[in-house]
N, C-alpha and C positions, 0 to 999 in steps of 0.2 A: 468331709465332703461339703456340708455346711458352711463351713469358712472357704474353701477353693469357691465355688460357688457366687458369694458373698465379693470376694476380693475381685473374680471374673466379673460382678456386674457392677463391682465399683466402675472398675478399668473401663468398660463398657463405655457407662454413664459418663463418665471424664473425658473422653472421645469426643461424644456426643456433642458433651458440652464446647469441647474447644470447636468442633465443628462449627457448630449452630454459630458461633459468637464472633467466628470470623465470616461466615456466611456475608457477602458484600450482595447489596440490592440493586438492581438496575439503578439509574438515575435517570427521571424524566426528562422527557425531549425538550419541555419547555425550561426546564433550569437550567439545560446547559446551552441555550439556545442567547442565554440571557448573558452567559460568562464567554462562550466560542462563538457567535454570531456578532457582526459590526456592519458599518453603516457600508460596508460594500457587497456582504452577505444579499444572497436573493433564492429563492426559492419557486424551485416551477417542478410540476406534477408532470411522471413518467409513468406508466403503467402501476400506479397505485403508491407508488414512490415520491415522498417533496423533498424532491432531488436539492440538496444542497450546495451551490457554488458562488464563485465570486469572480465580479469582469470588471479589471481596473485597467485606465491607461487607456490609451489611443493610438493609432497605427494598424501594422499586421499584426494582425492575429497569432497570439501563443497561447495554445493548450497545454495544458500539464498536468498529466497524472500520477496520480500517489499508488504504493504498494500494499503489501497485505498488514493492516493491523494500525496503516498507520492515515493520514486525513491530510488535504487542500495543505492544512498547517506545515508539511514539510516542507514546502515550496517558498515557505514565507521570505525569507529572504532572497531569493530569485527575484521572487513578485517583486519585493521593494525596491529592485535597479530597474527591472526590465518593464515597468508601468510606465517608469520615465519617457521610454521612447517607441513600445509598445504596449498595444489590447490585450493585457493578460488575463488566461482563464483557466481557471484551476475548479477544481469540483470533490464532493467526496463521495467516494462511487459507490455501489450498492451492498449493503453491508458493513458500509463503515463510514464513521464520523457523522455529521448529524444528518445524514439521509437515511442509516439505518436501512433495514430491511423490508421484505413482503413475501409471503410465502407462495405467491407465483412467480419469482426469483430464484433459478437453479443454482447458477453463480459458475456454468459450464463457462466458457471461455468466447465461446460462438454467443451467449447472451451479452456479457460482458460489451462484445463487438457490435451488436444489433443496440444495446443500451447507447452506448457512444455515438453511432448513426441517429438514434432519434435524437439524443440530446444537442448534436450539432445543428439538426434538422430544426429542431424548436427554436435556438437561438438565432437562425438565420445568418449560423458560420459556414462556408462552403470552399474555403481557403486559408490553411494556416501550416505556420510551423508549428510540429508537435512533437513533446517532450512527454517521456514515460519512465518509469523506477520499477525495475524488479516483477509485480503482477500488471501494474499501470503499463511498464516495459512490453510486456506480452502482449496486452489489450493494442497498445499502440503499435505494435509492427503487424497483427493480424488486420485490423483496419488497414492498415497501409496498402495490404495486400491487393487489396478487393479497392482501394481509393486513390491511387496512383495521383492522382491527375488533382486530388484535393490538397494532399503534404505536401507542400515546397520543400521542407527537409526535415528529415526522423532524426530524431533524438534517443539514443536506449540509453539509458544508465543502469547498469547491473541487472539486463531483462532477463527476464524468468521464458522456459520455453523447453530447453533440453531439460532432461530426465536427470534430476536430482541421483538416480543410484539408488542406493542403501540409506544416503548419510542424507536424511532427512535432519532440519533443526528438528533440536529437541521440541518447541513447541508444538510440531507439527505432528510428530510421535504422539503427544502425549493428548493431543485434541485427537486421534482418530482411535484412542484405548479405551475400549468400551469401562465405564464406570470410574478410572484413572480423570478420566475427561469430563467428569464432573466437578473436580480443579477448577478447572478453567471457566463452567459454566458457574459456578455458585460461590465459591471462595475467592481467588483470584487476588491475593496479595498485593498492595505496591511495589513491596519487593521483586514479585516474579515479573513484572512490567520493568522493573527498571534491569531486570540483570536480561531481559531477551535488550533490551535497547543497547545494555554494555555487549549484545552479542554483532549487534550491526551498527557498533561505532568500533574505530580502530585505539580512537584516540578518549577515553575515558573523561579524560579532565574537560572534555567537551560539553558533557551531559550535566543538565543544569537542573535544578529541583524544579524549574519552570514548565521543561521539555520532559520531563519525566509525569509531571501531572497533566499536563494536558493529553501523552498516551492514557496516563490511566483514567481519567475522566470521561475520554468517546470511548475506550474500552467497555467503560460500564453502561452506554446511552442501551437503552431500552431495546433487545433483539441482538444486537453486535456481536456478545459471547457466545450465545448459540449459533449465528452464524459462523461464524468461524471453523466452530465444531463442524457444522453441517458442507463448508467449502472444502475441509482439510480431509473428509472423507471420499471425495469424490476422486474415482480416477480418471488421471491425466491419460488422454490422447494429444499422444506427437505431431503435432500439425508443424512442424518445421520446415517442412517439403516448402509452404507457402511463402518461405523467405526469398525465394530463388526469384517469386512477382514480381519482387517490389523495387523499382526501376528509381525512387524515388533516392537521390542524394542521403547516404545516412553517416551520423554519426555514431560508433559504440562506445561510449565512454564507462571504463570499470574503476571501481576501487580496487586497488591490486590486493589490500586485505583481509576484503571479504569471505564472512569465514559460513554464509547461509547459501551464495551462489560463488563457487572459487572461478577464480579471473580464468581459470582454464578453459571454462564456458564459452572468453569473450573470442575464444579462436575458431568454434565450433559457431558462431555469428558470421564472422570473418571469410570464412568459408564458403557459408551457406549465400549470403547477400553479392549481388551483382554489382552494387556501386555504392563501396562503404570506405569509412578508415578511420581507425583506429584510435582511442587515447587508452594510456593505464595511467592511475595518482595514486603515487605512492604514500603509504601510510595513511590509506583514507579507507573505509569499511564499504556498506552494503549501502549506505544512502549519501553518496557525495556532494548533491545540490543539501543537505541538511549538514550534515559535518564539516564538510568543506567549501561552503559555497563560495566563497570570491575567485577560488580557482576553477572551479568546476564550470560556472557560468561564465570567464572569461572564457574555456575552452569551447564552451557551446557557444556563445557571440561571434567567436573567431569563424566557428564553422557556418553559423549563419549567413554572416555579412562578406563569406567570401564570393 
């Protein structure tokens, strides 16, 4: 009994230890402020939030927001044709990338919308095309709803809004498993960051050791993991009714192999919007303007400048 015992509190101990030893630490706002912040980087306070974004270029006005998990950064490449000939603005929104959190932040959907309002309201935008990804997607057709008269033309790219089903991504499973989701909060692998990113690219040989650290990098900023945890718990109300408002010219553009929101979704869009149409890219995942961008951006240009 003595030995069983003995052996039981090696095994224990040895847990522990691999535990403990990959245990990852937040990383302070100010170190990565110094590696992911640049001289077009600006910072202005929102309800207890230094809301992080960035306004290049001159013209109309393009907003653009990012999805769940990921920062401003996926737009990079957009940004750098479309500064040329527009005011591009991109931001990373609450919860993620270097604005992080506040714990008077629900992360309900309706705040999301009311965030967005003040933030346009601060910068003194009152007129723009706007472009959205997946949660940013959501964000941006619920604003539209209630802002007709402000979007000259929506943008979705793979928006988030109908009801996922069952087939929840595994991350999202495993952030709302009581204790499982300690994972995510305290351990958090490079590895498990790069295989959710091989899960919302189509194309593999895309993902670069560059784009892989800078997910895991604002994954670690100070507050981010437990947010996550704390957004992926919340349940979704269907507010899809509210698409039916929005009178505003849109575009839906999908990765047809998307395997977090299936293109199925983009008909259940189609449907719902009064004055919309349609693109699918083929062989392209869950973030198009990121994996794909020179097509993806030609496609939204076309639809702008028509």
């Amino acid at each position: 009994m003595k030995q069983l015992f003995k052996l039981l509190l090696a095994i224990l101990l040895a847990i522990l230890a691999v535990v403990c030893w990959n245990i990852k630490s937040d990383i302070p706002i100010e170190e990565l402020k110094e590696k992911y912040a640049n001289e077009t980087s600006k910072f202005i306070e929102i309800d207890g939030l230094n809301v992080h974004y960035r306004d290049e270029g001159e013209g109309d006005v393009i907003v653009l927001l990012h999805g769940t998990g990921s920062s401003l950064h996926t737009w990079d490449q957009w940004a750098a044709s479309l500064k040329k000939e527009y005011r591009v603005i991109r931001l990373d929104l609450p919860a993620f990338g270097l604005t992080g959190t506040t714990d008077r932040f629900d992360y309900e959907i309706e705040s999301y919308t009311t965030f967005l309002e003040t933030f346009l309201q601060k910068i003194k935008v009152d007129t723009m095309y706007l472009a959205g990804n997946s949660l940013g997607g959501e964000i941006a057709w619920n604003y539209t709803a209630t802002h007709n008269d402000q979007v000259q033309k929506l943008i979705l790219l793979n928006p988030a809004g109908f009801s996922f089903g069952k087939k929840l991504p595994f991350i999202f499973k495993l952030a709302r498993t009581p204790i499982l989701n300690n994972f995510i909060r305290y351990i958090t692998p490079r590895s498990f960051i790069e295989k959710n990113i091989k899960e919302v690219y189509y194309d593999d040989s895309k993902i670069t050791d560059e784009i892989v650290d800078t997910y895991y990098d604002i994954c670690l900023r100070e507050g981010n993991r437990q947010a996550f945890i704390d957004r992926a718990k919340i349940n979704r109300i269907d507010q899809t009714d509210r698409l039916e408002n929005i009178t505003t010219p849109t575009l839906v553009l999908w990765g047809k192999e998307d395997v977090w929101i299936p293109v199925s979704h983009a008909d259940h869009f189609m449907k719902a919007l009064p004055n919309a149409e349609l693109a699918i890219m083929e062989r392209t995942g869950h973030i198009p303007m990121e994996e794909t961008p020179e097509k993806s951006l030609k496609i939204a240009l076309d639809f702008i400048k028509r």
